[in-house]
The first five atom37 places (N, CA, C, CB, O) and aatype in JSON, in Angstrom:
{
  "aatype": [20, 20, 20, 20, 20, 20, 20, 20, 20, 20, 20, 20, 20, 20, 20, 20, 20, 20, 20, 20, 20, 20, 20, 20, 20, 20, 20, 20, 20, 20, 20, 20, 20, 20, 20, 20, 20, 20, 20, 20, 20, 20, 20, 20, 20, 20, 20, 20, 20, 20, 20, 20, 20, 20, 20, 20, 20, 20, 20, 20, 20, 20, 20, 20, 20, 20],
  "atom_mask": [
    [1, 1, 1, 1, 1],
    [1, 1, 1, 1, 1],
    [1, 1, 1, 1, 1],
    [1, 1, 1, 1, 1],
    [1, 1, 1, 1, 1],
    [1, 1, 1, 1, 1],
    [1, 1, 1, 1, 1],
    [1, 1, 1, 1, 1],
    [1, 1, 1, 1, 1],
    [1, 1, 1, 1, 1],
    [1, 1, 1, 1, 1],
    [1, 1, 1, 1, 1],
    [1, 1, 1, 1, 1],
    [1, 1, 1, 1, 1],
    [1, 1, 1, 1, 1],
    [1, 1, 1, 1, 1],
    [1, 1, 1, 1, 1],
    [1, 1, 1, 1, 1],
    [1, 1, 1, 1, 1],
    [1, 1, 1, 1, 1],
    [1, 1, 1, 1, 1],
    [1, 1, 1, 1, 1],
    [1, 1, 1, 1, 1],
    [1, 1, 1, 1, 1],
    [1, 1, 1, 1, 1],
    [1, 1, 1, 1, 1],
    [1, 1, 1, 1, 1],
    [1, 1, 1, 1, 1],
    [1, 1, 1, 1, 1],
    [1, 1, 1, 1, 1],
    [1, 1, 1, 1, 1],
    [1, 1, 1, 1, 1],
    [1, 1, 1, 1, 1],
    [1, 1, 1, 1, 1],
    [1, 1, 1, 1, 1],
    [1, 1, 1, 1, 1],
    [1, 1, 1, 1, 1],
    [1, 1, 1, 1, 1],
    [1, 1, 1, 1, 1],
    [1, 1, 1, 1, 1],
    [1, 1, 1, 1, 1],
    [1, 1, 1, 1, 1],
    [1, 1, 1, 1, 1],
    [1, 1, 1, 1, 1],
    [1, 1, 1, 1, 1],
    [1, 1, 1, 1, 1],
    [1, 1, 1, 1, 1],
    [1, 1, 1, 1, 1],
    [1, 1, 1, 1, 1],
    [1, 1, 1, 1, 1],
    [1, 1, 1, 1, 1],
    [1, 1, 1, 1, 1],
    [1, 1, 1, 1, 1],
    [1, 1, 1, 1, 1],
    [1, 1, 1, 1, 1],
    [1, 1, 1, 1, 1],
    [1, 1, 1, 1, 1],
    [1, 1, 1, 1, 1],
    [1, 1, 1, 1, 1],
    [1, 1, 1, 1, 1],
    [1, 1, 1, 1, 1],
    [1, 1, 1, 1, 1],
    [1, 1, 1, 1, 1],
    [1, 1, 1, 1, 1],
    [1, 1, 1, 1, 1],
    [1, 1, 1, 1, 1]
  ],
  "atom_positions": [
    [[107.99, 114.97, 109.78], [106.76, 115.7, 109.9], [105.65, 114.75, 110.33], [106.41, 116.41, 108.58], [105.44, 113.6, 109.93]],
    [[105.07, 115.38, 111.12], [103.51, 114.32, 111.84], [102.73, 114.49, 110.82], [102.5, 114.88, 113.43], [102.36, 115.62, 110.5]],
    [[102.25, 113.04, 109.94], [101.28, 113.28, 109.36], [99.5, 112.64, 109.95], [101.84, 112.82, 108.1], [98.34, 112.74, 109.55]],
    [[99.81, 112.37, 110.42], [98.54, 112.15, 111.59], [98.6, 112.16, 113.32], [98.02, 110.72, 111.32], [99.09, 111.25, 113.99]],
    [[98.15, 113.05, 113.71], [98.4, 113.84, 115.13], [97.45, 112.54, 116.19], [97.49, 115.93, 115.11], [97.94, 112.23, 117.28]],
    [[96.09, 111.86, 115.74], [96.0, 111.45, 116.54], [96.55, 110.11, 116.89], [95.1, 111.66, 116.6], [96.28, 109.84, 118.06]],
    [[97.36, 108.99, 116.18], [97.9, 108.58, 115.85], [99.3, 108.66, 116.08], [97.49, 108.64, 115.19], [100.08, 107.77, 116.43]],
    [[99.5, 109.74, 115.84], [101.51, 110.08, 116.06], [102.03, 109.63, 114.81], [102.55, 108.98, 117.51], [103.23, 109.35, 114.81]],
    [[101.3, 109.47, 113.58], [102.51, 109.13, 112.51], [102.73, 109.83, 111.79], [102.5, 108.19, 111.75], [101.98, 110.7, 111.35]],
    [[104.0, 109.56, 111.48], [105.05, 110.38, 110.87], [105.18, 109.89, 109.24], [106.53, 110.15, 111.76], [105.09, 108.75, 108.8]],
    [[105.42, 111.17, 108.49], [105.85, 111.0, 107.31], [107.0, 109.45, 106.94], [106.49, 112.44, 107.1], [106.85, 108.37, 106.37]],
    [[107.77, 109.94, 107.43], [108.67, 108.7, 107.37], [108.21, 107.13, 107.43], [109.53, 108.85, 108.45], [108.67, 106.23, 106.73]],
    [[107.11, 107.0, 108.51], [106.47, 105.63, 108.7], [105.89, 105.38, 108.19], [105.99, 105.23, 109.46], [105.64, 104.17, 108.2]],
    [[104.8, 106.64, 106.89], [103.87, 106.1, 106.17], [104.63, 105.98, 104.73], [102.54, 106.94, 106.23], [103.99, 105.4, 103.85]],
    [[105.56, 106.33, 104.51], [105.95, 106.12, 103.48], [106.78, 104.64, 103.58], [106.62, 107.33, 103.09], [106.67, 103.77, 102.71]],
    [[107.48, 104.54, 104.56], [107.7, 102.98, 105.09], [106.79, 102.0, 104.68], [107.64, 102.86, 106.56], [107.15, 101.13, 103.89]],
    [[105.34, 102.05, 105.23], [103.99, 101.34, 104.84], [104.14, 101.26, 103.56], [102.63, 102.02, 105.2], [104.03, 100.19, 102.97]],
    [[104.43, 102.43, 102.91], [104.0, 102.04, 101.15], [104.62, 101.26, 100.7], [104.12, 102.99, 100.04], [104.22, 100.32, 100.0]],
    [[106.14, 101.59, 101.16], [107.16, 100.43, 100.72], [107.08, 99.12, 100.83], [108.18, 100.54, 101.25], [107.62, 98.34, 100.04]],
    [[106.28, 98.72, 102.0], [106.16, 97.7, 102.1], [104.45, 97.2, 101.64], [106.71, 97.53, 103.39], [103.95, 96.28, 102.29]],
    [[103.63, 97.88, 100.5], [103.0, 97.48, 99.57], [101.63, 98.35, 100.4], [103.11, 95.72, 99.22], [100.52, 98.02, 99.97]],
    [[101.63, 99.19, 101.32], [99.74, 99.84, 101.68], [99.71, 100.76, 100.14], [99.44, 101.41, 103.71], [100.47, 101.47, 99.49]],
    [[98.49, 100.28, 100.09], [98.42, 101.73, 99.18], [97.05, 102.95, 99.29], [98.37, 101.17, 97.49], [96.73, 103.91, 98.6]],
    [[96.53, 102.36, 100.42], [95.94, 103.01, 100.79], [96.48, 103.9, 102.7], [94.79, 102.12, 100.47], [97.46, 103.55, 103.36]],
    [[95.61, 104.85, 103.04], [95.92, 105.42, 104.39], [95.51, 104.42, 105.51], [95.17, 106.81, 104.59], [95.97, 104.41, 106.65]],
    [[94.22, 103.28, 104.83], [93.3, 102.58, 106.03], [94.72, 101.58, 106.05], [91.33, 101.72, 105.58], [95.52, 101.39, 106.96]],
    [[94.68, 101.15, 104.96], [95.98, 100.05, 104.78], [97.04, 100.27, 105.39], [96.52, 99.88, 103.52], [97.59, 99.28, 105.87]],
    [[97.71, 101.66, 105.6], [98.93, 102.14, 106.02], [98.87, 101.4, 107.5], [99.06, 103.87, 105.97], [99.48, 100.51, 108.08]],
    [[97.88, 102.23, 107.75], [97.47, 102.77, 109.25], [97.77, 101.08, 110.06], [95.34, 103.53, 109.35], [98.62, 100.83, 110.92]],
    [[96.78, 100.13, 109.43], [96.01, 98.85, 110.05], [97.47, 98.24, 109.97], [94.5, 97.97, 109.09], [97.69, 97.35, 110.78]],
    [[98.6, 98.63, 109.01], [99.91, 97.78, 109.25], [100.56, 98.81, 110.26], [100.95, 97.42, 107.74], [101.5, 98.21, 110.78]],
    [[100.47, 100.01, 110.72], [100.81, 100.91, 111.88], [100.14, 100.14, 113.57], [99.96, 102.62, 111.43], [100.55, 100.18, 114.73]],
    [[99.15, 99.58, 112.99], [98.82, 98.92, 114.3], [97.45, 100.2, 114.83], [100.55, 98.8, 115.54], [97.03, 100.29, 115.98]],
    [[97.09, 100.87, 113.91], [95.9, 102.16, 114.24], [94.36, 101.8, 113.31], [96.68, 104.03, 113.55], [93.95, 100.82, 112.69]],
    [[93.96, 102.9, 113.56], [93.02, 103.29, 112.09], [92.59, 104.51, 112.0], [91.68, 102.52, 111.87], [92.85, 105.16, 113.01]],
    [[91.92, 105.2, 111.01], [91.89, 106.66, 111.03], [91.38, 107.11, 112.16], [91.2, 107.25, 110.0], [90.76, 106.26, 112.8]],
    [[91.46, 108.48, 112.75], [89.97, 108.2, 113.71], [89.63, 109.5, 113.4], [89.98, 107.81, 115.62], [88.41, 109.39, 113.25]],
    [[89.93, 110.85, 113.16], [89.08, 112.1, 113.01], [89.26, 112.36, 111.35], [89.69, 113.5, 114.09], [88.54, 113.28, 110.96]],
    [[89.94, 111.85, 110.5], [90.38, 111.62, 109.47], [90.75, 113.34, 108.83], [89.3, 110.62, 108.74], [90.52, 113.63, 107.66]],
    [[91.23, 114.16, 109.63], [91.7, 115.22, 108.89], [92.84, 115.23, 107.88], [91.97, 116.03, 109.72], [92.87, 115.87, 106.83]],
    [[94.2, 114.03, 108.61], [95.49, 113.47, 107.72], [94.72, 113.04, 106.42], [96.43, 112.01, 108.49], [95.3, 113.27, 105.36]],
    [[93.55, 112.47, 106.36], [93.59, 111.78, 104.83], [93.9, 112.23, 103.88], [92.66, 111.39, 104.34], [94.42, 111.44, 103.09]],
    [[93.74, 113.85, 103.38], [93.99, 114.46, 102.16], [95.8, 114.24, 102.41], [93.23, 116.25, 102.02], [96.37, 113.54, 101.58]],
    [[96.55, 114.8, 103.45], [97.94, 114.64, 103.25], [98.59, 113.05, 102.99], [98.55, 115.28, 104.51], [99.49, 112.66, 102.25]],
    [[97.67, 112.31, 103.99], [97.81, 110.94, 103.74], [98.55, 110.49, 102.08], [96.22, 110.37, 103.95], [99.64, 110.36, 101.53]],
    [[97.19, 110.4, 101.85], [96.86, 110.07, 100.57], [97.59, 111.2, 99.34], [95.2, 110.04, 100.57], [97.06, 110.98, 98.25]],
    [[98.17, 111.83, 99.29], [99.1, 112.79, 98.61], [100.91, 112.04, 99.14], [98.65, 114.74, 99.36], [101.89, 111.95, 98.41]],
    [[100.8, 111.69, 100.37], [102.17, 111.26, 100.87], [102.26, 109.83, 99.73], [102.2, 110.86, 102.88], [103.24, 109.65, 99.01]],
    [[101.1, 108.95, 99.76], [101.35, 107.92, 99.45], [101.49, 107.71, 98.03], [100.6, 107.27, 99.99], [102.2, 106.9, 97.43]],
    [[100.31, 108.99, 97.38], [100.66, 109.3, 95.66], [101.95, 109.73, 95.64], [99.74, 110.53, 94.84], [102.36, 109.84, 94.48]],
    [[102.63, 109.97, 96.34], [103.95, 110.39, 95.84], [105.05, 109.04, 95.82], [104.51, 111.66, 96.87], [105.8, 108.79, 94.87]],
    [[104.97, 108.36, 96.9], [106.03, 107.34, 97.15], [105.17, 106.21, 96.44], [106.5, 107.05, 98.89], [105.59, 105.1, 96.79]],
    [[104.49, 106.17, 95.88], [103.87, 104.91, 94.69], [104.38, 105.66, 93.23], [101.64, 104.67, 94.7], [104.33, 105.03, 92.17]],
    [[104.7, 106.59, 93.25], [104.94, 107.51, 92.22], [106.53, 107.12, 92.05], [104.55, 109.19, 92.63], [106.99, 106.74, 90.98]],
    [[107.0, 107.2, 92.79], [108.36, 106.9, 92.78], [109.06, 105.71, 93.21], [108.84, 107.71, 93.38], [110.29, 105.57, 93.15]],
    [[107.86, 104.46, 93.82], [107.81, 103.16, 93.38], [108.11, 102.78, 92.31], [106.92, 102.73, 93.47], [109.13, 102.1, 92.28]],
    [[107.46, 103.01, 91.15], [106.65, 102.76, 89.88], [108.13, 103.52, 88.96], [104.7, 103.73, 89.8], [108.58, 103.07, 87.9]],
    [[108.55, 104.51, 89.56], [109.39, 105.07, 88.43], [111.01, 104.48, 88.77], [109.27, 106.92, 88.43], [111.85, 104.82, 87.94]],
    [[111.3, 103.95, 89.48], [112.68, 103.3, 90.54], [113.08, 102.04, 89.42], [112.04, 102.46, 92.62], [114.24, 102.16, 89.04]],
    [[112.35, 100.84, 88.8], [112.07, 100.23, 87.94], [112.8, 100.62, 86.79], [110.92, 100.23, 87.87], [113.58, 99.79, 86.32]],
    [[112.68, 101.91, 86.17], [112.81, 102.46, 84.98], [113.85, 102.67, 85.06], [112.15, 103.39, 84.59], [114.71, 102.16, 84.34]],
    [[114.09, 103.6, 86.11], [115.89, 104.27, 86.78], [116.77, 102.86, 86.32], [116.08, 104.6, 89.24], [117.51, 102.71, 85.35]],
    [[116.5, 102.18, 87.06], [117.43, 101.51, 87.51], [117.49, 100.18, 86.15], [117.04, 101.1, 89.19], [118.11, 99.13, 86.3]],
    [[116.83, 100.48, 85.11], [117.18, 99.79, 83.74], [117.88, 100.64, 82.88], [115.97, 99.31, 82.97], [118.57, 100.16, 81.98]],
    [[117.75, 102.23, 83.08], [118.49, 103.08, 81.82], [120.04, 103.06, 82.96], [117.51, 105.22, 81.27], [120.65, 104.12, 82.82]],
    [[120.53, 102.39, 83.68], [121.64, 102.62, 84.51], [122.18, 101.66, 83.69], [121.62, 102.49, 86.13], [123.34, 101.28, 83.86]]
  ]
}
């Protein structure tokens, strides 16, 4: 799914970014090689990235009750 149209990025790439430590959308973006520019993505942005810091944070836990 495109989560920023002017840009071209995709769900997949921003959650990539998180993985590799953005935790913000400006942060995502500036390791995408962009920056916001009409900023309509930010609310999805920033919901994409609460989720995959969400499940950063909980991966830790998993993988000690294993």
């Amino acid at each position: 799914m495109i989560v920023c149209v002017c840009n071209a990025i995709r769900e997949e790439d921003l959650r990539a970014e998180v993985r590799k430590g953005a935790t913000t959308p400006a942060r995502a973006y500036a390791q995408l090689g962009c920056k916001t520019k009409c900023g309509s993505c930010l609310p999805f942005a920033c919901k994409i990235i609460a989720e995959e810091r969400a499940e950063l944070d909980s991966a830790p836990e998993a993988a000690q009750a294993a």
